[in-house]
C-alpha positions in Angstrom: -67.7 -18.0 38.4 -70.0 -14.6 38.4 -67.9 -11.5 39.9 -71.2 -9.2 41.3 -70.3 -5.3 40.5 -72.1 -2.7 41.8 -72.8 0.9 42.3 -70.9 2.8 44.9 -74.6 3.4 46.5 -75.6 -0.3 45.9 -78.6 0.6 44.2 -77.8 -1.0 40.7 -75.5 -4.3 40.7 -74.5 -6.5 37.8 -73.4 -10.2 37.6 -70.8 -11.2 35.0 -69.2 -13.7 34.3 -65.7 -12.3 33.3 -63.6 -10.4 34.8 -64.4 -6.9 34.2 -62.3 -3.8 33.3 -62.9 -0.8 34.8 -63.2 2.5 32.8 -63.5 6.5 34.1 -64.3 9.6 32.3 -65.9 12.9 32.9 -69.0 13.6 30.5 -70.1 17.1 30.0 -72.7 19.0 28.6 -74.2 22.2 29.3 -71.9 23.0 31.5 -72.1 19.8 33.4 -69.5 17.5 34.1 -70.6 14.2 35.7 -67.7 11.6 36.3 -68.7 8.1 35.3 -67.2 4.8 36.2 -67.8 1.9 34.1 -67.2 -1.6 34.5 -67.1 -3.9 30.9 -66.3 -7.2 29.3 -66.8 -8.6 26.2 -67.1 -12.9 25.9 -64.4 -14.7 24.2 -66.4 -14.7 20.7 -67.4 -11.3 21.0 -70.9 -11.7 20.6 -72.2 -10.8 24.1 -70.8 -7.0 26.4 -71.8 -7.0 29.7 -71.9 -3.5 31.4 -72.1 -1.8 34.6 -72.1 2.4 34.0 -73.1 4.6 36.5 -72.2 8.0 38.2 -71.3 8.7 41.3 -73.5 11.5 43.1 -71.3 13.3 45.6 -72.7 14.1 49.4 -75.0 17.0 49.5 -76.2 16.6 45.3 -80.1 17.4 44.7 -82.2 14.7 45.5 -83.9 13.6 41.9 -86.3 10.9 41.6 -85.5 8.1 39.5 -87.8 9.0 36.6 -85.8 12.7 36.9 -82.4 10.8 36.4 -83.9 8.3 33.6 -85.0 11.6 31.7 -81.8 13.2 32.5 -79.6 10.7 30.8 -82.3 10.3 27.3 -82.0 14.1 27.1 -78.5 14.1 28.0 -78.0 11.4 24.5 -80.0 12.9 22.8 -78.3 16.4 23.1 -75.1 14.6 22.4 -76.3 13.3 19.1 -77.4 9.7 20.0 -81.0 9.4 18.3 -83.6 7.9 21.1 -84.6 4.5 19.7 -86.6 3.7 23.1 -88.4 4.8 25.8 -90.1 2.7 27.4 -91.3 1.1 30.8 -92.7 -2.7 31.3 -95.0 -3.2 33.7 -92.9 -3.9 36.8 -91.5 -0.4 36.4 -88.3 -1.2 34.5 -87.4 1.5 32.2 -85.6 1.2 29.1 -83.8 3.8 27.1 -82.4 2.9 24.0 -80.4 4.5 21.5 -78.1 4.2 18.4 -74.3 4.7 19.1 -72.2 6.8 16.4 
């Protein structure tokens, strides 16, 4: 059966189907601290991760478009040493940002 997870705003949802476990940290950078939730599981086999990562934006926050945010987090990997594989967006606006974990 899927379990549907999603962001505290509802924008972004995810459905698995494993239970999930649920993950927070605080990532910082620059300064910034952003607190980050994440929701993971991994199948039986190991061969397939589903994930569900997002940050909460707190009441009163600047308003940033989505393209702001999606530049936000590549710059935000990149500065913390992840090399940008991809950066890309298909044509129903979907944008992908890929990189390579240490």
């Amino acid at each position: 059966m899927l379990q549907v997870i999603s962001t505290v705003d509802g924008v972004s949802s995810v459905a698995i189907p494993l239970p999930p476990t649920k993950s927070e940290s605080t990532d910082r950078a620059q300064g910034v601290e952003i607190h980050r939730i994440t929701y993971e599981t991994v199948t039986e086999d190991g061969n397939l991760n589903f994930r569900l990562s997002f940050s909460d934006f707190p009441p009163g926050s600047p308003q940033f478009s989505a393209k702001e945010r999606c530049d936000a987090i590549r710059d935000f990997l990149f500065q913390g040493g992840a090399p940008i594989l991809e950066d890309s967006t298909d044509q129903d606006g979907i944008r992908e940002v890929g990189c390579q974990p240490d």
